[in-house]
Backbone bond lengths (Angstrom), bond angles and torsions (degrees), N, CA, C in turn:
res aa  C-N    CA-C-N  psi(-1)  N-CA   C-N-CA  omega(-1)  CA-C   N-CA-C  phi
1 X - - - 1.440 - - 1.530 110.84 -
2 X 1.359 107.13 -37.02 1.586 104.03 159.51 1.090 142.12 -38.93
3 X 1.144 97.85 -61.95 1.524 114.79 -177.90 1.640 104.40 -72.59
4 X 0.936 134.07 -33.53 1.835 140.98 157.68 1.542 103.19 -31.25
5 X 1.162 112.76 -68.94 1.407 131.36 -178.84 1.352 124.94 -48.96
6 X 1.573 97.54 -44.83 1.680 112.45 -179.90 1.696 107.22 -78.97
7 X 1.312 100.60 -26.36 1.778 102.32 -173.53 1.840 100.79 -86.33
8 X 1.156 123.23 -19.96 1.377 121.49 175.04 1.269 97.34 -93.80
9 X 1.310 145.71 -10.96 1.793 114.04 -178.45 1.965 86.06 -111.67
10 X 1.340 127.86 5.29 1.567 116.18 169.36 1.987 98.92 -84.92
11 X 1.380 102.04 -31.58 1.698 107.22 -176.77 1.519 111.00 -58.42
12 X 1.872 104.65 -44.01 1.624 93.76 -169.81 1.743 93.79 -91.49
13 X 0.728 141.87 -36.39 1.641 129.96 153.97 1.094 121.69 -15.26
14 X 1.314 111.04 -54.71 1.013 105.01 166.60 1.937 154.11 -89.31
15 X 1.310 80.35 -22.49 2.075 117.29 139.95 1.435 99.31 -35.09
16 X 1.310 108.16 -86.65 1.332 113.19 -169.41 1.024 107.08 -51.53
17 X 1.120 150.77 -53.04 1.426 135.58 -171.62 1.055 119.66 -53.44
18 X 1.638 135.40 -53.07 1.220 149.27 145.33 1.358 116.09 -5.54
19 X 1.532 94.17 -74.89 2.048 107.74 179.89 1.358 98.16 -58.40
20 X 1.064 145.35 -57.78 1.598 154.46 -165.02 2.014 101.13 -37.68
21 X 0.923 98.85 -48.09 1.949 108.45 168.07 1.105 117.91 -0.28
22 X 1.271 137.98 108.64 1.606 115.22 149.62 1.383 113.67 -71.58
23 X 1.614 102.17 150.92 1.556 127.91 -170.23 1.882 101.73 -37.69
24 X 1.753 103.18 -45.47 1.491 110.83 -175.10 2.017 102.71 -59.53
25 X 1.200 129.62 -27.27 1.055 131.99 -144.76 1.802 97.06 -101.28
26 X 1.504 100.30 -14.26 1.353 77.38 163.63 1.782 153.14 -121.55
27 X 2.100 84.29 62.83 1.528 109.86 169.71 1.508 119.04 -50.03
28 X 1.581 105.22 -24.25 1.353 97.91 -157.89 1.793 117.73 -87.50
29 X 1.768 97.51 8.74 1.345 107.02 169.17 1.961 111.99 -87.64
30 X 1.170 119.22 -31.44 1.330 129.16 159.48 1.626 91.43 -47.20
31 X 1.142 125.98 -103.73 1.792 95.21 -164.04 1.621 130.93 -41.90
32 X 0.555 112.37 30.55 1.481 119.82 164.72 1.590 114.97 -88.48
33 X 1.523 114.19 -35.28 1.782 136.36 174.37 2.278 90.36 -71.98
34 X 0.758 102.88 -5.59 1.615 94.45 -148.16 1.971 74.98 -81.37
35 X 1.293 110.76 148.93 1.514 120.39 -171.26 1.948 107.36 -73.25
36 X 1.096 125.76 -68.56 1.158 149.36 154.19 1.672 102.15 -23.30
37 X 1.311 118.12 -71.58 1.542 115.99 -155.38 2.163 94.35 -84.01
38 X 1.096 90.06 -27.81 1.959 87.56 160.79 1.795 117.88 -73.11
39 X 0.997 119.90 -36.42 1.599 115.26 174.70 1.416 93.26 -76.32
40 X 1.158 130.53 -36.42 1.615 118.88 -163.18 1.184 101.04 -70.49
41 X 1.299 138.67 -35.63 1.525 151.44 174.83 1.920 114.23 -64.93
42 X 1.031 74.80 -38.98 2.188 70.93 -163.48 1.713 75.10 -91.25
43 X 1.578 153.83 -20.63 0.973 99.06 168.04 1.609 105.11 -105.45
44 X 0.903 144.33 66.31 0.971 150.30 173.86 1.772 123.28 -144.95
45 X 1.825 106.65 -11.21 1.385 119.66 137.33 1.345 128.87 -89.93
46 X 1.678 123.99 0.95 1.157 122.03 -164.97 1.290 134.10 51.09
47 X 1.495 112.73 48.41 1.604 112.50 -162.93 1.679 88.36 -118.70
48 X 1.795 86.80 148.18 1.444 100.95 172.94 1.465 121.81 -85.15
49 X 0.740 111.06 170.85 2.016 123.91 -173.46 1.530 126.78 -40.24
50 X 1.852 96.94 -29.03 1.248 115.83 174.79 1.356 104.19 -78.10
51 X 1.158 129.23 -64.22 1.359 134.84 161.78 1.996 121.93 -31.18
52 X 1.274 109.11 -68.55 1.467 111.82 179.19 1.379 100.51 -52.31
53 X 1.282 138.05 -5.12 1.719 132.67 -164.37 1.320 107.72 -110.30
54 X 1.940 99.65 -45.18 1.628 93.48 165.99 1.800 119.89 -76.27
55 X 1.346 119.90 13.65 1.236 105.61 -157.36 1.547 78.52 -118.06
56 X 1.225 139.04 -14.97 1.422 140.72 -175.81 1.490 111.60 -75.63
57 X 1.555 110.69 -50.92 1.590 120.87 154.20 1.428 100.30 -37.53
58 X 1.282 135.59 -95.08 1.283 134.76 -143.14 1.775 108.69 -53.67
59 X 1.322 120.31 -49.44 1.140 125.41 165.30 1.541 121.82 -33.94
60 X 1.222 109.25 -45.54 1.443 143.40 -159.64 1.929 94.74 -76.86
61 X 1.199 94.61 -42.32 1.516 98.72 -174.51 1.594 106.62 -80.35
62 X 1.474 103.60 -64.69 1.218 119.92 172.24 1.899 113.06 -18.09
63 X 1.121 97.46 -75.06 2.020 116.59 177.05 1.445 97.26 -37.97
64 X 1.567 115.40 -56.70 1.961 116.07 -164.60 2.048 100.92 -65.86
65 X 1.481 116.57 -23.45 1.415 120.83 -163.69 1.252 99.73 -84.83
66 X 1.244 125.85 -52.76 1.460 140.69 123.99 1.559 117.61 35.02
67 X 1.456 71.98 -89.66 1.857 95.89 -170.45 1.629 100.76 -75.46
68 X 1.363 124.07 -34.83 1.813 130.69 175.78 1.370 93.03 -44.54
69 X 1.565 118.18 -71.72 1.784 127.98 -171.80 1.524 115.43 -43.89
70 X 1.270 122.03 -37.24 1.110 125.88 -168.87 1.773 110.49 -85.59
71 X 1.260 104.67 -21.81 1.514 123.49 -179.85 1.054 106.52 -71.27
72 X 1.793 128.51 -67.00 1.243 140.98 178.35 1.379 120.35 -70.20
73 X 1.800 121.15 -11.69 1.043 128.36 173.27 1.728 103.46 69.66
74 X 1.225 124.01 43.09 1.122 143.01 -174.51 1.531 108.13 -93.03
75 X 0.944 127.31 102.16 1.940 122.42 167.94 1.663 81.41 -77.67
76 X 1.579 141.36 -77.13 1.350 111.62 -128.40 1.817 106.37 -74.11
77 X 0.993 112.07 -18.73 1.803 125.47 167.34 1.767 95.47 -57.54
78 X 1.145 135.26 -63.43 1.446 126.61 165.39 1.117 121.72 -52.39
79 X 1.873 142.93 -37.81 1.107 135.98 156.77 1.190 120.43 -44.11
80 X 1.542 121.68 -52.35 1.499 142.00 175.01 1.556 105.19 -41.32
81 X 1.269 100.52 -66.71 1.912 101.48 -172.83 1.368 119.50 -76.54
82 X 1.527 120.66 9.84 1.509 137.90 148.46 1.247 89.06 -66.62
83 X 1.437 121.40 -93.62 1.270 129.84 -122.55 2.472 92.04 -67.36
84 X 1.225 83.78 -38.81 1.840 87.24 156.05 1.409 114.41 -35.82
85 X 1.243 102.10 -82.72 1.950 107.03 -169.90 1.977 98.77 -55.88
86 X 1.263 126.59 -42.58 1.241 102.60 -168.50 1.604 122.61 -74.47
87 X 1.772 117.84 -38.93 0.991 143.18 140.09 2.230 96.27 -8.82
88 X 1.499 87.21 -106.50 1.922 95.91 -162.45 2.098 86.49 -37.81
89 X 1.221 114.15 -78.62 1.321 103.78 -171.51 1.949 125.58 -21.98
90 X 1.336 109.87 -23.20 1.432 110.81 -173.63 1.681 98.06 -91.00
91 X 1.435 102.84 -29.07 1.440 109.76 -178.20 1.614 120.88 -66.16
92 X 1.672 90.54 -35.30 1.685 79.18 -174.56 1.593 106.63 -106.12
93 X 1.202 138.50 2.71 1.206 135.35 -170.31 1.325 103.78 -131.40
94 X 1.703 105.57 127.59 1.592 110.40 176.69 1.407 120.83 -39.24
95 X 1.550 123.17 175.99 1.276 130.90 176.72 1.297 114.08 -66.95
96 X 1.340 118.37 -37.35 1.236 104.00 -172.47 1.808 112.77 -86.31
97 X 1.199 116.97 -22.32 1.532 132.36 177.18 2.002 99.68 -80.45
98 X 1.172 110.51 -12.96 1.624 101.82 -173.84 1.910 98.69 -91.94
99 X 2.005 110.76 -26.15 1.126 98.63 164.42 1.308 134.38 -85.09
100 X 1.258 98.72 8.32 1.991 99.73 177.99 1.805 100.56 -103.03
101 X 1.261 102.72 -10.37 1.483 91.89 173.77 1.575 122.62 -83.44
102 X 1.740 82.75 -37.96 1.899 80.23 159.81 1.608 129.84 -55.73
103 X 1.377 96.60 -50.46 1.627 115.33 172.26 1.775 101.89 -33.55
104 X 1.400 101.33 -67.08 1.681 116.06 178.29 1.511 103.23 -44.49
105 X 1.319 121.19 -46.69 1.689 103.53 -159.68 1.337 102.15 -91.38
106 X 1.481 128.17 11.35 1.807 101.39 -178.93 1.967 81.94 -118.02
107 X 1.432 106.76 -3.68 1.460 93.13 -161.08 1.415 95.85 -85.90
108 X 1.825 124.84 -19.96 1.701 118.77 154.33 1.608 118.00 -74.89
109 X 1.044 126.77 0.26 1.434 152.15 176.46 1.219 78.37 -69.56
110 X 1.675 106.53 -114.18 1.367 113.08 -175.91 1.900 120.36 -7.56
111 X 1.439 93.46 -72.51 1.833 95.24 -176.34 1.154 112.78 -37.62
112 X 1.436 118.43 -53.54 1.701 126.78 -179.54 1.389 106.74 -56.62
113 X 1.182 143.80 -27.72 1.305 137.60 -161.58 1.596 106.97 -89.54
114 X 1.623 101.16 -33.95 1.674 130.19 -170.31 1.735 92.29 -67.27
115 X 1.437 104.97 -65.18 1.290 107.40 175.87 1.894 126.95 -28.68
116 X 1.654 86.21 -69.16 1.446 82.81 167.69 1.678 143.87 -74.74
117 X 1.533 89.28 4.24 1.510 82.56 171.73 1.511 117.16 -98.22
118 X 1.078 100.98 -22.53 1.295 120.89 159.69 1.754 127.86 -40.01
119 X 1.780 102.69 -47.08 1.278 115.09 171.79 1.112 134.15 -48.06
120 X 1.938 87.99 -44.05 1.504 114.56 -164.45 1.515 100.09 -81.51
């Protein structure tokens, strides 16, 4: 029962962190379209063909909603197409492959952030 407990308050931890984003911060769903950092992902969630195809759509959408938010200068149109990509992503990839994707998206989070402080 512990460990139940401990794996649901590391999940919304990590939720929250995700949602926590500013609108600018979320470039790091645009690489996801990137060819290279998408094979590195589907094999590195272990998803089959049906899966890597529906997860290419959503990406695919995600990037164009993306670019809408950034046009209109919209944060809640950028909140929206978060809660989009994580939403279909929970839908099409098991539980245990939906937590390594989270793992994956704050762990290019992180890099991107590393990056830029780095710049500066």
């Amino acid at each position: 029962m512990k460990k139940i407990l401990v794996l649901v308050m590391v999940l919304v931890a990590t939720s929250a962190s995700i949602f926590a984003m500013n609108p600018k911060d979320y470039e790091v769903f645009y690489s996801l379209n990137n060819k290279s950092t998408f094979t590195s992902l589907i094999n590195y969630l272990e998803v089959d063909k049906n899966q890597a195809d529906y997860l290419k759509q959503v990406f695919t959408v995600t990037a164009n909603e993306l670019d809408n938010a950034k046009k209109t200068n919209s944060d809640k149109l950028a909140d929206n197409t978060l809660k989009y990509n994580l939403y279909n992503a929970k839908c099409i990839l098991s539980e245990e492959q939906y937590k390594r994707y989270l793992g994956m998206l704050n762990s290019l989070k992180n890099n991107e952030n590393t990056a830029l402080i780095a710049q500066n």
